[in-house]
C-alpha atoms as a printed R data frame, in Angstrom:
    type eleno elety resid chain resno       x       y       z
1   ATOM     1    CA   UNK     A     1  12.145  -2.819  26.334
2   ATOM     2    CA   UNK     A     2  12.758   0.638  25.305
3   ATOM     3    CA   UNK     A     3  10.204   2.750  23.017
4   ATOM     4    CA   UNK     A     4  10.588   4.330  20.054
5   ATOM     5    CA   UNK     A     5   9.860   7.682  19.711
6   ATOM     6    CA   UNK     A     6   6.478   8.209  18.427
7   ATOM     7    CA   UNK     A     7   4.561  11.759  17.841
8   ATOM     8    CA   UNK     A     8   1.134  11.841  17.268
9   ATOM     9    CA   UNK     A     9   1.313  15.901  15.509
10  ATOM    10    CA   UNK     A    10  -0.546  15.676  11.956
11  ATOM    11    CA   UNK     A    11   2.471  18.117  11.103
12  ATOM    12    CA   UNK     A    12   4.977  16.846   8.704
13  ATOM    13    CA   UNK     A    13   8.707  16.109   9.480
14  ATOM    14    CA   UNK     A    14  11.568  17.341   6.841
15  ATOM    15    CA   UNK     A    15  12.988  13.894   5.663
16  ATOM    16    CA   UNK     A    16  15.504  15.865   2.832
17  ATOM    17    CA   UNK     A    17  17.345  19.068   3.017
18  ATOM    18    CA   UNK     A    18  16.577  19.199  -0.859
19  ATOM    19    CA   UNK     A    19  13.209  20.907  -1.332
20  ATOM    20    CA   UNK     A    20  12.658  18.450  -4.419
21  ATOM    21    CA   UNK     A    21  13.352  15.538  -2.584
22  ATOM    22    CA   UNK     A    22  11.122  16.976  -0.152
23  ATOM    23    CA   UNK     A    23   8.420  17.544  -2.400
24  ATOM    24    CA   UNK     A    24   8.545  14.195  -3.869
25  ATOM    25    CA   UNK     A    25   7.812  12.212  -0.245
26  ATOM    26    CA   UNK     A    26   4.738  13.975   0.780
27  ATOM    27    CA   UNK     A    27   0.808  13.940  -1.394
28  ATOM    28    CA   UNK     A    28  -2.129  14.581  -0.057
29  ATOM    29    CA   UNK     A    29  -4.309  11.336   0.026
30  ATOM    30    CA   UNK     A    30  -6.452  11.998  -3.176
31  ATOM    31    CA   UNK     A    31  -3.225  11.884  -5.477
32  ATOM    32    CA   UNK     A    32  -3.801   8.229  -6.095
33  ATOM    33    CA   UNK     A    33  -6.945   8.526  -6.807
34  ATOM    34    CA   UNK     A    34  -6.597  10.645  -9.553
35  ATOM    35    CA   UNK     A    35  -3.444   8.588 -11.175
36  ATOM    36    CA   UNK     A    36  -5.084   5.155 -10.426
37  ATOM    37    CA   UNK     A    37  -8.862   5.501 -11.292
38  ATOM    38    CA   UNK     A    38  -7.920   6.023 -14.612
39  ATOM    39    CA   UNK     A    39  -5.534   3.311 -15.118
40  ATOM    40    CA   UNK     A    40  -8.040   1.379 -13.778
41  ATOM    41    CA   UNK     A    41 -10.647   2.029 -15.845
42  ATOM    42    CA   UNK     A    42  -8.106   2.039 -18.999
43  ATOM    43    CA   UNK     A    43  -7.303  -1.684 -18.183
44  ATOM    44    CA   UNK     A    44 -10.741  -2.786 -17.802
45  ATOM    45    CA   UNK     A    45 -11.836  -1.102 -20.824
46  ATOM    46    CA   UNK     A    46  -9.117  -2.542 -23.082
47  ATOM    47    CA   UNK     A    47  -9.628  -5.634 -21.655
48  ATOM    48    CA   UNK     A    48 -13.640  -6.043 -22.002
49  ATOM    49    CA   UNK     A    49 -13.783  -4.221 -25.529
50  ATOM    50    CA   UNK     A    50 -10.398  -4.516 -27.640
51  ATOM    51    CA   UNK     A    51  -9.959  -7.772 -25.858
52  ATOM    52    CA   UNK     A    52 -13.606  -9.252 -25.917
53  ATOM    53    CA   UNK     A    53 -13.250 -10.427 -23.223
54  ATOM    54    CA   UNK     A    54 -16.089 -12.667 -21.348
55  ATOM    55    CA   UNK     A    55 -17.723 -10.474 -18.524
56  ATOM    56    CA   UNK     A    56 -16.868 -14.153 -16.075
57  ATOM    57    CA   UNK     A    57 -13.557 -14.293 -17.073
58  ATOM    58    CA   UNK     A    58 -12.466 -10.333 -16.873
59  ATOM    59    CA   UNK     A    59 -14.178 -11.413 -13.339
60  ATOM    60    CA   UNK     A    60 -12.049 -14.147 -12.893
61  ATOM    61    CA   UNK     A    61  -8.549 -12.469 -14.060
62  ATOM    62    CA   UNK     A    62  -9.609  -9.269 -12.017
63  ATOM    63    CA   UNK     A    63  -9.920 -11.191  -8.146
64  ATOM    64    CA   UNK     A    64  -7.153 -12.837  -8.759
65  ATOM    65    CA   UNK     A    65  -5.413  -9.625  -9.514
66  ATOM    66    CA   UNK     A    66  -7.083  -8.753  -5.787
67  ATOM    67    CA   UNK     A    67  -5.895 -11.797  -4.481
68  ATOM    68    CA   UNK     A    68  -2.256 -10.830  -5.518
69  ATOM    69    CA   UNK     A    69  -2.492  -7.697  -4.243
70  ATOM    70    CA   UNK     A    70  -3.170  -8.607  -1.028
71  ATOM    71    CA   UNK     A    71  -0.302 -11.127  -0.673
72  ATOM    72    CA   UNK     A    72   2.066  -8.468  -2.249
73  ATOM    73    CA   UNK     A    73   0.401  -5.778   0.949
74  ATOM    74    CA   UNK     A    74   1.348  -8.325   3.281
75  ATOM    75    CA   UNK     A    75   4.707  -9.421   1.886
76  ATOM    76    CA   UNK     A    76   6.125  -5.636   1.562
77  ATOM    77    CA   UNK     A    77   5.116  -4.685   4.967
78  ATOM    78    CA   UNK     A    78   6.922  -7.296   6.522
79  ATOM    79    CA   UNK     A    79   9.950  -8.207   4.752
80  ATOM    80    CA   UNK     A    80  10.805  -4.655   2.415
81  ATOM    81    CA   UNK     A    81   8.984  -1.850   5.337
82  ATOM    82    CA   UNK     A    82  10.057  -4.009   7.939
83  ATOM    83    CA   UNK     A    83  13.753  -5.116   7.009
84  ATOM    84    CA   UNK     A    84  16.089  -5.319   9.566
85  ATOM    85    CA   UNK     A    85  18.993  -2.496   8.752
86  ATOM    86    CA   UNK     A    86  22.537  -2.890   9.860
87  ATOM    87    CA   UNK     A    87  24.934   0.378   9.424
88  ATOM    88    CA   UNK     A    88  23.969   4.521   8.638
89  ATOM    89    CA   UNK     A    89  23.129   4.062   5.269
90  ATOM    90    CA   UNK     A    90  20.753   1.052   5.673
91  ATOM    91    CA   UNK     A    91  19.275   2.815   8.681
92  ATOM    92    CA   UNK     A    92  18.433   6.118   6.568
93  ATOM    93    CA   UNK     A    93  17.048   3.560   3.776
94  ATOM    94    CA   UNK     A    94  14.871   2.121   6.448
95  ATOM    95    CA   UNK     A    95  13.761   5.554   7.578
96  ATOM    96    CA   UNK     A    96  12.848   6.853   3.973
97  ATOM    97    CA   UNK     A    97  10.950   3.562   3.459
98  ATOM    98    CA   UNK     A    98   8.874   3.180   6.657
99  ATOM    99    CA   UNK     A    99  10.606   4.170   9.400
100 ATOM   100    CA   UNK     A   100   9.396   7.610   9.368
101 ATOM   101    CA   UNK     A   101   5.928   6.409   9.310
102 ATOM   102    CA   UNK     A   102   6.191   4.744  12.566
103 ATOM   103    CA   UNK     A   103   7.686   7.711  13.951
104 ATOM   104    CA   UNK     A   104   4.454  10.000  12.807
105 ATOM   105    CA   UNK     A   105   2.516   7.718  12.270
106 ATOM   106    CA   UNK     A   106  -0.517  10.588  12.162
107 ATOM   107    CA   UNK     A   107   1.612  12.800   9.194
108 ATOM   108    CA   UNK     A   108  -1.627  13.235   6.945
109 ATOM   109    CA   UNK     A   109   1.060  13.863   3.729
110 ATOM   110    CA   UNK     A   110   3.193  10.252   4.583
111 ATOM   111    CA   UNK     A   111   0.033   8.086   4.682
112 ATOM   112    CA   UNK     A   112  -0.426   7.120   1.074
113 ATOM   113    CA   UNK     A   113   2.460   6.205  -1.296
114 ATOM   114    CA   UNK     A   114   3.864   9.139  -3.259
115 ATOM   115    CA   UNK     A   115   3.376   8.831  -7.408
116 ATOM   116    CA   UNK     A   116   7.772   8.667  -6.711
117 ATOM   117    CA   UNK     A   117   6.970   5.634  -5.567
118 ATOM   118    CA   UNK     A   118   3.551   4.448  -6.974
119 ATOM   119    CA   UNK     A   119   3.956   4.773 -10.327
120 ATOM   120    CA   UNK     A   120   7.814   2.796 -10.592
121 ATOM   121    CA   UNK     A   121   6.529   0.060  -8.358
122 ATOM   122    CA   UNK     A   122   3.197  -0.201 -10.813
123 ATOM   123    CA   UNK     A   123   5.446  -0.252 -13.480
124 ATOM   124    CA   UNK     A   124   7.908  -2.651 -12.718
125 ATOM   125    CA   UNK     A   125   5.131  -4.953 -11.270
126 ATOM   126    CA   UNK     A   126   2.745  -4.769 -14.449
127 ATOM   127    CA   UNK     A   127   5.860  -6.008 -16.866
128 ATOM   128    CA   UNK     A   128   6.665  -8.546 -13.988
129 ATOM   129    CA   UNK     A   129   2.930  -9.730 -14.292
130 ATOM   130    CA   UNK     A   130   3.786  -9.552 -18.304
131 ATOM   131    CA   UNK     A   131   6.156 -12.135 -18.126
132 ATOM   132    CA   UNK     A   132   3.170 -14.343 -16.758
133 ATOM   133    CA   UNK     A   133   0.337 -13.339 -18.608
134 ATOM   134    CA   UNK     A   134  -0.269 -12.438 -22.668
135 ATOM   135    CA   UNK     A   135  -1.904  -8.794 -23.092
136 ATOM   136    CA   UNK     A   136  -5.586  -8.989 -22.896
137 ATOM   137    CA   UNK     A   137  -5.764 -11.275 -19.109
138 ATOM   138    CA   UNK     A   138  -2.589  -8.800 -18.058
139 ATOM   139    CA   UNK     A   139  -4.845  -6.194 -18.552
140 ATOM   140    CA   UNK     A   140  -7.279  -7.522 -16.695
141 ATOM   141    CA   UNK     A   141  -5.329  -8.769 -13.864
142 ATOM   142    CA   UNK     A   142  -3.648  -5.775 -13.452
143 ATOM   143    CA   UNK     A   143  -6.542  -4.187 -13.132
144 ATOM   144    CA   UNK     A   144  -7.442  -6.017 -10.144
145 ATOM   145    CA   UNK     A   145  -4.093  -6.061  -8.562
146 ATOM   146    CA   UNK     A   146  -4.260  -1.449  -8.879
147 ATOM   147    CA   UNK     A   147  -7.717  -1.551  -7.592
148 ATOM   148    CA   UNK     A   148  -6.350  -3.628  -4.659
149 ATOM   149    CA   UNK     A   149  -3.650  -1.492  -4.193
150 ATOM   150    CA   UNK     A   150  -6.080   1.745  -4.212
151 ATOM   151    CA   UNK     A   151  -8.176   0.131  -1.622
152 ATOM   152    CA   UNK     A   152  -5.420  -0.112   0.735
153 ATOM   153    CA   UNK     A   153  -3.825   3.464   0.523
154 ATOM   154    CA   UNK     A   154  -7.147   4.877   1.073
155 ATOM   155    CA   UNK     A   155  -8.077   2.132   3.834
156 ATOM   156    CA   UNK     A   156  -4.585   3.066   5.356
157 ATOM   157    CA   UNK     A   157  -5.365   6.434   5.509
158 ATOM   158    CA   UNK     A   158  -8.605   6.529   7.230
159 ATOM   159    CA   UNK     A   159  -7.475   3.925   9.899
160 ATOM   160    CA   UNK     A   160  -5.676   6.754  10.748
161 ATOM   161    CA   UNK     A   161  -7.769   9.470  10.253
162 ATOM   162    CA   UNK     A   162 -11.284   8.119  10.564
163 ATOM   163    CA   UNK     A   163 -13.732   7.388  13.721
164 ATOM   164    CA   UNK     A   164 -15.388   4.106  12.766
165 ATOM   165    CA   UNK     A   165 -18.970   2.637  14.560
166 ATOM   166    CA   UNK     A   166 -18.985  -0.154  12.053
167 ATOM   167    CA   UNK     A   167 -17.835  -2.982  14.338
168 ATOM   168    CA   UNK     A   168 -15.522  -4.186  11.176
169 ATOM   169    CA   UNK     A   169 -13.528  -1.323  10.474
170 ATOM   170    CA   UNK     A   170 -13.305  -0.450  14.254
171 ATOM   171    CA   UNK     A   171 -11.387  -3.841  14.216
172 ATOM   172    CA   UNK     A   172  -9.127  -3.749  11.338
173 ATOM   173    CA   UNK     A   173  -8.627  -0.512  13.144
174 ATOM   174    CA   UNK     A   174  -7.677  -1.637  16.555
175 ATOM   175    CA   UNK     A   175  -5.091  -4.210  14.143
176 ATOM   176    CA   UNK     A   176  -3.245  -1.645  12.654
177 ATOM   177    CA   UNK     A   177  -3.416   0.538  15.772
178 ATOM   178    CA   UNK     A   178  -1.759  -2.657  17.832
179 ATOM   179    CA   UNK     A   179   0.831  -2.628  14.953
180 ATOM   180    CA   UNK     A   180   1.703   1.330  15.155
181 ATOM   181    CA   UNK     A   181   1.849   1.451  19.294
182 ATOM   182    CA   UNK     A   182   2.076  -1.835  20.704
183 ATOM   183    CA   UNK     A   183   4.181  -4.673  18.566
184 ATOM   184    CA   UNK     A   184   5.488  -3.392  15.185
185 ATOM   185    CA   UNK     A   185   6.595  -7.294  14.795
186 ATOM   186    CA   UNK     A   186   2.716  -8.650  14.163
187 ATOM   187    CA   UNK     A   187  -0.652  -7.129  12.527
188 ATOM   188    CA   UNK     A   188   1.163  -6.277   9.039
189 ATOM   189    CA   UNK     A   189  -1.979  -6.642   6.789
190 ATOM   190    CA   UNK     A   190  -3.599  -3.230   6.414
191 ATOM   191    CA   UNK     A   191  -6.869  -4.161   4.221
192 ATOM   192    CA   UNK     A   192  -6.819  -7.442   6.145
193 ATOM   193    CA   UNK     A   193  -5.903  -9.459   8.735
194 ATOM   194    CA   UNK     A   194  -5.840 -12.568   6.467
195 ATOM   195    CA   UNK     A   195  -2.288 -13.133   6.006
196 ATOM   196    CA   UNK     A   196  -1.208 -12.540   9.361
197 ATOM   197    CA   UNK     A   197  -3.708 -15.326  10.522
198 ATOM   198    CA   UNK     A   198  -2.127 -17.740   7.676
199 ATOM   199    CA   UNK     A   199   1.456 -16.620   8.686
200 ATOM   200    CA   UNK     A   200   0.582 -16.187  11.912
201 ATOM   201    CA   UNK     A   201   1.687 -13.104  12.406
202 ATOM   202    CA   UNK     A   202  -1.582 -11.375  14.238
């Protein structure tokens, strides 16, 4: 079977010969930290005060947001990074997406999702979620489901990044490392390798 091209330089690659466009698909890895932390703590707060909500059942509404999450991680990686693209235009889709990810995979900008991205996709999902869910649990939920989401940019970015001794995280290293250089087809759980052992997919 033949290899794709991989490059280990931290060094970016030009994706758009637009400097805007440009602009818009790199962040350094705090970014997200500094948009989500405070949606986080917005949601919480509206939930546990103007809400009243019970300290068990913010609990309750706020794992199950992680519990989402986690199935969403799983369900993007394979079926929306990993989609299967037929003609150019598909093909440069696919790049944009993910492909250029596995081609540097060690591109310290490309290793957390860009507020482009981040913010839309939070969007869309939190009225999604609305449909579900009246205000004061949405609020809750959701923020669960951005916490989750947090944890796995910045866990994605120090599995590539970071030298772990902790025998966990040297694992769910060696996953995501087996993903990246050995079979892009199995180990698509970043945070976890939960799903792939339900869908067998490990």
């Amino acid at each position: 079977m033949a290899k794709n091209y991989v490059s280990n330089s931290r060094e970016s690659s030009r994706m758009f010969r637009s400097n805007f466009l440009e602009s818009l698909s790199k962040v350094h890895f705090s970014v997200p930290l500094f948009i989500f932390v405070p949606v986080i703590g917005y949601f919480s707060w509206r939930a546990l005060f103007p809400g009243e909500m019970a300290l068990i059942t913010f609990m309750g509404y706020f794992l199950a947001g992680l519990f989402i999450w986690s199935l969403t991680e799983y369900i993007m990686h394979r079926f929306v990074f990993h989609f299967n693209p037929r003609g150019k235009l598909m093909e440069r889709i696919h790049f944009i997406f993910h492909g250029v990810h596995h081609d540097y995979p060690n591109d310290a900008k490309r290793l957390v999702m860009p507020p482009s991205v981040s913010i839309p996709l939070a969007t869309g999902f939190y009225f999604l979620f609305g449909v579900f869910l009246s205000v004061f649990p949405l609020s809750a939920f959701f923020s669960g489901f951005i916490t989750g989401y947090l944890f796995y940019d910045m866990t994605h970015y120090a599995l590539h990044h970071a030298n772990f001794k902790n025998g966990f995280w040297k694992k769910l290293k060696k996953h995501h490392m087996t993903h990246h250089y050995s079979d892009s087809e199995t180990g698509y759980g970043v945070t976890s390798d939960f799903w792939d052992r339900v869908f067998r997919s490990n």
